[in-house]
C-alpha positions as CSV (number, residue, x, y, z in Angstrom):
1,X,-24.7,21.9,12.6
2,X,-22.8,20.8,15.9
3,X,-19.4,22.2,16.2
4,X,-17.3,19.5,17.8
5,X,-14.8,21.7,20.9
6,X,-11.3,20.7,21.9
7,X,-12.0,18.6,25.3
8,X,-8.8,18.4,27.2
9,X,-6.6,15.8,28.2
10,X,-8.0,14.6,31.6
11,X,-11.8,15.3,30.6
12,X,-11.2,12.8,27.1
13,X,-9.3,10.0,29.1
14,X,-12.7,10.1,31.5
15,X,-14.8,9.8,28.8
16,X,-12.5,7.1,27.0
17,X,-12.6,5.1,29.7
18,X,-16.3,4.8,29.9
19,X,-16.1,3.0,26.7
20,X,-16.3,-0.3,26.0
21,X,-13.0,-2.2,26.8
22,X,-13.2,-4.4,23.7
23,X,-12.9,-1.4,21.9
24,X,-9.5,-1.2,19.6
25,X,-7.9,2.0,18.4
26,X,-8.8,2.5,15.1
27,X,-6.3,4.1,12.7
28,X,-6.2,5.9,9.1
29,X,-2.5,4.6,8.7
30,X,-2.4,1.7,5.7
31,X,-0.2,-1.1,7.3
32,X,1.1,-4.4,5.5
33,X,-1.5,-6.4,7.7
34,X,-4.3,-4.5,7.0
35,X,-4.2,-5.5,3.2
36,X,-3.5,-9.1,4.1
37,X,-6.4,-8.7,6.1
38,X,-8.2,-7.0,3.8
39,X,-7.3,-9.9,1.0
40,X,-8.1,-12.8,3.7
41,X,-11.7,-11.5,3.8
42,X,-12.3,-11.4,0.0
43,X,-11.0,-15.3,-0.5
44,X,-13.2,-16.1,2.5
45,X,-16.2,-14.9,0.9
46,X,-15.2,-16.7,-2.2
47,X,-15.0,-13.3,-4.2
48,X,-13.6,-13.6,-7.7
49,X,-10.6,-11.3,-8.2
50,X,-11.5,-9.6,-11.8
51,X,-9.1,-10.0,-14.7
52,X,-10.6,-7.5,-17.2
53,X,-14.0,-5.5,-17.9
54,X,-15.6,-8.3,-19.4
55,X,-15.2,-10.6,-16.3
56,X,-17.3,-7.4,-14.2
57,X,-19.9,-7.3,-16.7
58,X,-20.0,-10.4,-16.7
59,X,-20.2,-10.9,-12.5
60,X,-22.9,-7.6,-12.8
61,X,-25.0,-10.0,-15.3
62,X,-25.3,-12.7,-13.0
63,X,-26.3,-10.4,-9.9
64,X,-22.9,-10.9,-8.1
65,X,-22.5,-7.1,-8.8
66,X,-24.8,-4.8,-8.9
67,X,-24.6,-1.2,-10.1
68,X,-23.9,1.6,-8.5
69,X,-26.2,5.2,-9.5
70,X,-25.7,8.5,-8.0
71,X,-28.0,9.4,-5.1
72,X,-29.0,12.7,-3.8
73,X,-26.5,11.7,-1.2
74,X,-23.8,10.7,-3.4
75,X,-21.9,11.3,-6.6
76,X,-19.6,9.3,-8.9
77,X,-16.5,11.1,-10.3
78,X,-14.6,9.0,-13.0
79,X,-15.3,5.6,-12.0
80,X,-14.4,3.3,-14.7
81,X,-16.9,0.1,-13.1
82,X,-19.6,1.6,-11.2
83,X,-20.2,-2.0,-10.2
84,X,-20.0,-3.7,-6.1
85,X,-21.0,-6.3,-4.1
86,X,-24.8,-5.6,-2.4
87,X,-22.5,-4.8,0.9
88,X,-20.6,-2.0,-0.3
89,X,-23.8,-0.5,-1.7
90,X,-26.3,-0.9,0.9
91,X,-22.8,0.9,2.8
92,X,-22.9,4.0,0.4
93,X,-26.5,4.6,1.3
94,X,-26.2,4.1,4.7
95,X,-23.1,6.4,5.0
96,X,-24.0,8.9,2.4
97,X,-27.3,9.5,4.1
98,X,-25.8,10.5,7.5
99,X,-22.8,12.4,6.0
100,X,-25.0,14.6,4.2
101,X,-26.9,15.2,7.6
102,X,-24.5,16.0,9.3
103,X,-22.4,17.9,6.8
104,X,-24.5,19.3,4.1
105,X,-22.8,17.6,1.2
106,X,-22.8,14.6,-0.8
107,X,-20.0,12.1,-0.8
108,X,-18.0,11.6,-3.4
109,X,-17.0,7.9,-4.6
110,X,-14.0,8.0,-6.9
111,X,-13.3,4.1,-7.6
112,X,-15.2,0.7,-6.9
113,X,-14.9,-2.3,-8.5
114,X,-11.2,-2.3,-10.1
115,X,-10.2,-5.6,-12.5
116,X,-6.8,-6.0,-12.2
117,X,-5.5,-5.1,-15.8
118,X,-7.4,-1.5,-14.8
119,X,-5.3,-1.2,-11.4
120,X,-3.0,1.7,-11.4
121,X,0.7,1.2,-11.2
122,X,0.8,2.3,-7.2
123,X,-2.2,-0.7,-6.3
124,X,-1.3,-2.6,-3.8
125,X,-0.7,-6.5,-5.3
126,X,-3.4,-7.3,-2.6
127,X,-5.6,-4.7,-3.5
128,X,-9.1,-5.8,-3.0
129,X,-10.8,-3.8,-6.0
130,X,-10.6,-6.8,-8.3
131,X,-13.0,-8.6,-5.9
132,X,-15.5,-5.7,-5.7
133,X,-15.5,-5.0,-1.8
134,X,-13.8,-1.8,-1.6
135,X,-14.7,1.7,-2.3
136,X,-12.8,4.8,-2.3
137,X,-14.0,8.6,-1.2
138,X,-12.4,11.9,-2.2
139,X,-11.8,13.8,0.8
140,X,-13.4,17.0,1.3
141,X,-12.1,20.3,1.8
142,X,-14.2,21.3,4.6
143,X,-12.3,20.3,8.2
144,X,-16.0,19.7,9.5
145,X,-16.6,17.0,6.8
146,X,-13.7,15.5,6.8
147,X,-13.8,15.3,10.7
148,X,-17.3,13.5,10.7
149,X,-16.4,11.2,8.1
150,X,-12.7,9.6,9.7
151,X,-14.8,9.5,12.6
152,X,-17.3,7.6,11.4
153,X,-14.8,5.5,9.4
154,X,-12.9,5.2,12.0
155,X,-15.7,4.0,14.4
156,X,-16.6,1.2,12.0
157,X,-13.3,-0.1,11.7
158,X,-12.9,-0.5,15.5
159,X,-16.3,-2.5,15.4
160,X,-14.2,-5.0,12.8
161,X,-16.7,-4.4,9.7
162,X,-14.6,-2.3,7.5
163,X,-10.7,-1.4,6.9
164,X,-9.8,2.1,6.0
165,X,-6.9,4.2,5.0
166,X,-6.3,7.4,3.9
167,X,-4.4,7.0,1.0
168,X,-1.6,10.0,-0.5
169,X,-1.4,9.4,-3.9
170,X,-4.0,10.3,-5.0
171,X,-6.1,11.7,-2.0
172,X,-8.7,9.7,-0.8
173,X,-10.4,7.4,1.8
174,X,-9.7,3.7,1.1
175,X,-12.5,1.4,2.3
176,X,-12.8,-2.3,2.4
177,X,-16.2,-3.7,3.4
178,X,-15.9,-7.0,5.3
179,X,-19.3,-8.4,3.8
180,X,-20.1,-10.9,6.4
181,X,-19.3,-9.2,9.4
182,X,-21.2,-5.5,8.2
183,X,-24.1,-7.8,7.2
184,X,-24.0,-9.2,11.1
185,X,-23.5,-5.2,12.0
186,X,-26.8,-4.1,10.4
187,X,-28.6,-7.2,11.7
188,X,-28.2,-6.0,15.3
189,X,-28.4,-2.3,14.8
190,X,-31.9,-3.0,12.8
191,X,-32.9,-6.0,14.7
192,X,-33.6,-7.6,11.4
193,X,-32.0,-10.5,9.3
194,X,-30.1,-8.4,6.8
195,X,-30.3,-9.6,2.9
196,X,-27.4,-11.9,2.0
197,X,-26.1,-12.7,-1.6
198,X,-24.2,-15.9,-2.7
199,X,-21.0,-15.4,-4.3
200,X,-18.6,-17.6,-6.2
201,X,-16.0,-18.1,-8.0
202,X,-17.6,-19.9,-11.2
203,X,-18.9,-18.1,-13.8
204,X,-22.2,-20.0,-13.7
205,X,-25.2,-18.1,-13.1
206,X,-27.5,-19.0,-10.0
207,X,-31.1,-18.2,-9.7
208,X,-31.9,-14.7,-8.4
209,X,-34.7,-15.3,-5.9
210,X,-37.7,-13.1,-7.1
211,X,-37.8,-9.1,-5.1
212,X,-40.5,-8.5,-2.8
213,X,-41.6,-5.2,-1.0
214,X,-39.8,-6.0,2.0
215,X,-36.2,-6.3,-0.4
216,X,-37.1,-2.7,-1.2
217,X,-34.2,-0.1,-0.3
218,X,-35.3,1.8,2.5
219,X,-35.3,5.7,1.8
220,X,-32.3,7.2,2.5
221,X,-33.4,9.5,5.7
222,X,-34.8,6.3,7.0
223,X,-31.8,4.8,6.5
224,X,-29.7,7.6,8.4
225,X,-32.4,7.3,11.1
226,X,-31.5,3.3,11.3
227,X,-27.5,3.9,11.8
228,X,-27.3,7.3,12.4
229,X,-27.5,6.8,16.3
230,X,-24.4,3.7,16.3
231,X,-23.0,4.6,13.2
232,X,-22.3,8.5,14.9
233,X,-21.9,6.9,18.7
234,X,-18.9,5.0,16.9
235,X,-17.4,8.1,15.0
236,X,-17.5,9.9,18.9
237,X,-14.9,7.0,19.8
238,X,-12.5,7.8,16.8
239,X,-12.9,11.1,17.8
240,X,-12.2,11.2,21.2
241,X,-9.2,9.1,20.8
242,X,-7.9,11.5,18.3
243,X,-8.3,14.3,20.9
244,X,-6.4,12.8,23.5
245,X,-3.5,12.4,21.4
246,X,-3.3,15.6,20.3
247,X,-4.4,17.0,24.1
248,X,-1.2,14.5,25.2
249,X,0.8,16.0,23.1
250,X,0.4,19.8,23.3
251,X,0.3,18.8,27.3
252,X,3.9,17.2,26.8
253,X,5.4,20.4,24.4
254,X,4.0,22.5,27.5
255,X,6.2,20.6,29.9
256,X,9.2,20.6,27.5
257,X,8.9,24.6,27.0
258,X,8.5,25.3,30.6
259,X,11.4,22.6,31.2
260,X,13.4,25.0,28.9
């Protein structure tokens, strides 16, 4: 396992700079916009927003849901709907594979699909768990870990095909999947068309074309092979940013102290 080193100030704005300029800094922080946006996404896909448990079984039964199992990659601790869209799960596979890589241990989804009579009394009233397109993930309590995963997190977001936040109460990595954008994501890192779903808001069923080899998960270390090169590049970004601030700012206490 690569241990990541400290790069200093000067060496990290060099190496920031040789990055693309349509790059935005990404951030854990939650922000007021960031749900709007979040909540934007979900009525432009037409996603349902989920009164009660019925209403997800329901959505599951119809194949605008599907279920989420544990992997060798990943684990589910008390989810109460182990139901998502296809985008969040084909995005726990993906991410799960290369996490356990590159840290030796399997993520850990704590929430999915939340109706909104199961929301807790600190959920956001834009919260985008109702409409199935966000996950959440405990955070570990290895540095290494949790240093690979905000930076992969945090890469994805600055490429505009998720949201995250690292939530307080309780711990845990907040992630909205922007379906149509992550699907356009995986068609250019694959150089495939990725599988789409139809989603709406009526409860009538559609029919669910039949499966064919080529609909077929691919394993999961193929998987981490397929992302793990763009999916890591973008983490290096998140990461390099975060050193810079932190080189900035011990480089700014050092002038203060010697100022003193």
């Amino acid at each position: 396992m690569k241990t990541l080193r400290v790069l200093s100030a000067a060496g990290a704005l060099g190496l920031l700079s040789a990055l693309p300029a349509h790059a935005k800094e990404p951030t854990l922080r939650g922000s007021p916009a960031s749900m709007v946006h979040q909540h934007d996404v979900a009525k432009a896909s037409d996603y349902s927003f989920l009164r009660d448990a019925a209403e997800v079984r329901r959505l599951a039964a119809q194949g605008y849901l599907v279920r989420i199992r544990p992997t060798d990659n990943y684990r589910l601790a008390r989810v109460s709907h182990p139901y998502a869209r296809p985008e969040v799960a084909t995005f726990l596979d993906r991410l799960s594979a290369q996490y356990r890589d590159a840290c030796g241990e399997r993520l850990v989804v704590t929430s999915l699909t939340r109706p909104t009579s199961g929301q807790p009394r600190n959920a956001h009233k834009l919260s985008v768990h109702p409409a199935g397109m966000a996950a959440d993930l405990r955070i570990s309590t290895r540095a290494q870990c949790r240093a690979w995963l905000e930076g992969a997190l945090l890469g994805l977001e600055a490429r505009g095909v998720l949201d995250v936040t690292r939530e307080r109460m309780p711990p845990h990595y907040h992630v909205a999947v922007f379906p149509g954008a992550y699907s356009a994501y995986l068609e250019r890192i694959d150089g495939k068309p990725a599988a789409r779903a139809s989603f709406a808001r009526t409860a009538a069923p559609r029919p669910r074309p039949k499966k064919t080899a080529a609909d077929a998960p691919a394993p999961h270390a193929a998987a981490a092979r397929l992302a793990a090169k763009d999916d890591y590049d973008s983490g290096v970004l998140a990461v390099l940013t975060a050193c810079v601030l932190a080189a900035v700012a011990v480089a700014g206490r050092s002038r203060r102290m010697r100022r003193a």
